[in-house]
C-alpha positions in Angstrom: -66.6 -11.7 16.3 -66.0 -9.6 13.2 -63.2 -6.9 13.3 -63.8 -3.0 12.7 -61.4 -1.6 9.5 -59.6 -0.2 12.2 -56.6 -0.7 14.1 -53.5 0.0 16.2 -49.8 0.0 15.5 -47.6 0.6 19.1 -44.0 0.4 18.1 -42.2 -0.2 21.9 -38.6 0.9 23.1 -36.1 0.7 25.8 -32.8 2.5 26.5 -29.7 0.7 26.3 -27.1 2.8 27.4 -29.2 5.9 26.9 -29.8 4.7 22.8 -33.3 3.5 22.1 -33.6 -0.4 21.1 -37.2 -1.1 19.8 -39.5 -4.5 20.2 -40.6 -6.2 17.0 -42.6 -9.7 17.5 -42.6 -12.2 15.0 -45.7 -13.2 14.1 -46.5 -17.0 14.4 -46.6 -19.1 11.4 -50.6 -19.4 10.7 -50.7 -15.1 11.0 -47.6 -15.0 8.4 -44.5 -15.0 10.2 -43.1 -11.9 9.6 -41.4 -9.1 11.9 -43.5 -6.1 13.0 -44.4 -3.7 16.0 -47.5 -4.7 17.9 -50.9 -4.4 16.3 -54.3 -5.0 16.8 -58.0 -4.0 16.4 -59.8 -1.7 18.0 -63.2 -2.7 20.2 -66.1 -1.8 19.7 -66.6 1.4 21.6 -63.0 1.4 22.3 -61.3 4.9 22.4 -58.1 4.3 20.0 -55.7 5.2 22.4 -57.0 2.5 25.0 -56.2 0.1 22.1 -52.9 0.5 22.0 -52.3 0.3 25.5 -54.4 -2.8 25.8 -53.0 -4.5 22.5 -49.2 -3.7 23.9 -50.3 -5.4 27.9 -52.2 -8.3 26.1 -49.5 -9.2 23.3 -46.3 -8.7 25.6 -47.2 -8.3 29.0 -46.0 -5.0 29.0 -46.6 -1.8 30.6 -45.5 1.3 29.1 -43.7 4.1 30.8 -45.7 6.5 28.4 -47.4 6.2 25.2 -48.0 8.7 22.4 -49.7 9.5 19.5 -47.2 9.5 16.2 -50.1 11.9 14.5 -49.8 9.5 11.5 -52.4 6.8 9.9 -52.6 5.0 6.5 -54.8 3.0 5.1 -53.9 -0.8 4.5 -55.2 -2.6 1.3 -57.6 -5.3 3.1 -56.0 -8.7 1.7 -58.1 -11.6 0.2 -57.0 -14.1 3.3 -57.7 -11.3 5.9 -61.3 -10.8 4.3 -63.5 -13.3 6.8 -62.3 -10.8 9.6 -63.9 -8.0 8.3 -67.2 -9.9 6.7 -69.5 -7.9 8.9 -70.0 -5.0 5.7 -68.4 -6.6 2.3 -67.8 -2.9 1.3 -64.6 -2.9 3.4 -61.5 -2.3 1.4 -59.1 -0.8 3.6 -58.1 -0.7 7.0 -57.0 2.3 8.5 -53.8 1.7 11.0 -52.9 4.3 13.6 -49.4 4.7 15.0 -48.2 4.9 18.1 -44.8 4.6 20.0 -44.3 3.6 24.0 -41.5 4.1 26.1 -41.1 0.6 28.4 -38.9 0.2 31.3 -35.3 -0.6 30.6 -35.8 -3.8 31.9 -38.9 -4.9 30.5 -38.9 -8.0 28.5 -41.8 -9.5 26.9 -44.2 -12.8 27.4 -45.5 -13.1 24.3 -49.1 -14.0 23.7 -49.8 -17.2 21.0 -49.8 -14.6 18.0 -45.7 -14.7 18.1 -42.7 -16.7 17.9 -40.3 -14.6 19.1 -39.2 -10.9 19.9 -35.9 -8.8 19.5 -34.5 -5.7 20.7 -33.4 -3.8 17.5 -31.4 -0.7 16.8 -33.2 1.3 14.2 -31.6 0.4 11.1 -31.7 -3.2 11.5 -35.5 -2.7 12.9 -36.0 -0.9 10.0 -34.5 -4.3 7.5 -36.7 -6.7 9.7 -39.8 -5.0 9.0 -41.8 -6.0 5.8 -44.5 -3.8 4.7 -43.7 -0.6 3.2 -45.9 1.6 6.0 -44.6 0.0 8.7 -41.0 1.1 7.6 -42.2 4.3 7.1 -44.2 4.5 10.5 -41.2 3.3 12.4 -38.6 5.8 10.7 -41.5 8.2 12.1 -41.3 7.1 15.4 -38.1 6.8 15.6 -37.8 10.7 14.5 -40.1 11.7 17.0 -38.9 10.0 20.0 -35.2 11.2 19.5 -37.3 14.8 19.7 -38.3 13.8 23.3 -35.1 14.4 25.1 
């Protein structure tokens, strides 16, 4: 099944003595192996929001608290390897990645799904060093911003 050019970014956090620690997953080694938040395409049909919460329960097992809209997307340069995902229209380009952050239970702790290795609970500015594309950084500083705005 071909992807749409359009996903979800859900950047997750707990409290840890009232200070907020956020989830990155490493991606396994055939997907790239880096650090990010939890992504993932949208279904067809599939209202964005519902994509986030789905994407968070089916790649950590996780059930937010709440989950918001960080009012920010970007467009992603689509990359040669990432291509046969999108070969439904060979016009695609970009992908267009909407941000969203979830408060989880201060207990939670993930089960990953196959597409990672391993997780960490992060203060921001090492989350922030872990992280390696440029919009990610920027979406999580974001986050980060707006979710210190909620108390």
């Amino acid at each position: 099944m071909y992807r749409q050019p359009v996903q979800i970014l859900v950047y997750a956090f707990r409290l840890y003595d009232g200070e907020p620690r956020w989830l990155l997953l490493k991606r396994s080694p055939d997907r790239g192996g880096f650090w990010q938040g939890v992504t993932g395409a949208i279904e067809p049909g599939e209202a964005i929001e519902h994509a986030a919460y789905r994407e968070l329960a089916e790649e950590t097992s996780l059930v937010p608290l709440w989950l918001r809209s960080a009012h920010l997307q970007y467009q992603i340069t689509l990359r040669p390897e990432w291509t046969v995902r999108y070969n439904f229209d060979p016009a695609v380009s970009t992908i267009t990645e909407h941000v969203f952050f979830a408060r989880l239970p201060d207990d939670a702790f993930p089960v990953l799904s196959h597409e990672h290795t391993e997780f960490k609970w992060l203060e921001l500015a090492e989350a922030l060093t872990m992280l390696k594309w440029p919009k990610n950084i920027e979406a999580l500083d974001k986050v980060a911003r707006l979710q210190s705005q909620q108390h």
